[in-house]
C-alpha positions in Angstrom: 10.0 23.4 -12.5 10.4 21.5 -9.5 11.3 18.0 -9.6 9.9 15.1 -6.7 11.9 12.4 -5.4 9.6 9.7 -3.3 11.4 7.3 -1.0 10.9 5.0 2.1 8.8 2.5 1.0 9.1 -1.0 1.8 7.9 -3.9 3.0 6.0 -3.4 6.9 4.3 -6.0 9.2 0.7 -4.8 9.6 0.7 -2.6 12.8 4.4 -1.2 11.8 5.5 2.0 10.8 7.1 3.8 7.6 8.2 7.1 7.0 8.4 8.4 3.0 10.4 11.1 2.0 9.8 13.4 -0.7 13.2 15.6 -1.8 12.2 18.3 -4.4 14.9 19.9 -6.6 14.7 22.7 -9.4 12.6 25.0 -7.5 12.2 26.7 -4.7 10.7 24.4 -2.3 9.3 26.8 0.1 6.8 28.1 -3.0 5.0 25.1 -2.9 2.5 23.4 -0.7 3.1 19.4 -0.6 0.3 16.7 -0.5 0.6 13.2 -0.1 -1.8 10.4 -2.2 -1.5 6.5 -2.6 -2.6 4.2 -5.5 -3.8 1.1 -5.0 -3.8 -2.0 -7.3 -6.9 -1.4 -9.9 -8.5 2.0 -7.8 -7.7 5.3 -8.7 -5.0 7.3 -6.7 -6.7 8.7 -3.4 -5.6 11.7 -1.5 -4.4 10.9 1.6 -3.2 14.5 3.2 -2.5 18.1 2.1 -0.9 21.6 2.7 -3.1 23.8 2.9 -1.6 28.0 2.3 -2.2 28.7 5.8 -0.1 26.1 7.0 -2.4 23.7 8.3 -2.9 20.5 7.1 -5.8 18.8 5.7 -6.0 15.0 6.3 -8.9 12.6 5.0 -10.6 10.4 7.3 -8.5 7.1 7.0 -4.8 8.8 7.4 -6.1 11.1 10.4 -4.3 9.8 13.8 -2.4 7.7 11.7 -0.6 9.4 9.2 1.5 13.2 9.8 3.1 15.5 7.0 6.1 17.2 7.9 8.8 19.1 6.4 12.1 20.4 6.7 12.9 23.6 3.8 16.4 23.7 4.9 16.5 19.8 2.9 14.0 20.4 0.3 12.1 17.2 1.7 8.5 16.4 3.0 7.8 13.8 5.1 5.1 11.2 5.4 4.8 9.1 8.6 2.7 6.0 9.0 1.8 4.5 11.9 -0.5 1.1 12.5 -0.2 0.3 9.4 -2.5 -2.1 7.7 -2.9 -4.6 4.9 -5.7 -2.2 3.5 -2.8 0.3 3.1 -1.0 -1.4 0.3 -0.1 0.9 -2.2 2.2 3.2 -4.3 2.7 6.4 -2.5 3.2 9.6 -4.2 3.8 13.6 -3.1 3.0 16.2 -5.2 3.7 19.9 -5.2 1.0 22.6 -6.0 2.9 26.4 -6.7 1.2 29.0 -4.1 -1.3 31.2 -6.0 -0.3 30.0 -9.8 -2.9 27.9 -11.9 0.2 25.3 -13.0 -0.4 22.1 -12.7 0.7 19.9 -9.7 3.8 18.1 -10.3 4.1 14.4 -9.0 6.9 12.3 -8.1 7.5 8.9 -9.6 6.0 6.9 -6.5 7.6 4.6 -3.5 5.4 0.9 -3.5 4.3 0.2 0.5 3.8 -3.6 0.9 1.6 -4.9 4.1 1.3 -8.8 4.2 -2.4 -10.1 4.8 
């Protein structure tokens, strides 16, 4: 099953960028649709964007305009960019994989923390 690799976190002055990186290895990347979540301290992890089969992309309210999923098959890796970032944003970020048309559960990676000073 495939494995995820989250990285590209950091510390980022409110209004700054990031860009997370999610490699996936022991599968074959182009089987699985990618989705992006964040937990924050003491609330539950929140979905933040998602693949969706037909290849668009579904984002929730707070990341649209600011956030964009990308990825590159040839490197195994999905991207997650973040712009105007702010202090509400604080989080661990995670990807996950869901397989095209199988009922197996998604598979997570281990999570990259985002730190925004107030």
């Amino acid at each position: 099953q495939v494995q995820l690799v989250e990285s590209g976190g950091g510390l980022v002055e409110p209004g700054g960028s990031l860009k997370l990186s999610c490699v996936a290895s022991g599968g074959s990347f182009s089987m699985y649709v990618m989705g992006w979540y964040r937990q924050a301290p003491g609330k539950q992890r929140e979905l933040l964007a998602r693949e969706l089969s037909g290849g668009k992309i579904n984002y929730v309210d707070d990341a649209n305009g600011r956030f964009t999923i990308t990825r590159n098959n040839a490197k195994n890796t999905v991207y997650f960019q973040m712009n105007n970032l702010k202090s509400d944003d604080k989080a661990v970020y995670y990807c996950d994989a869901v397989e095209r048309c199988s009922t197996v559960p998604p598979r997570w990676g281990q999570g990259t923390q985002v730190t925004i000073p107030t």
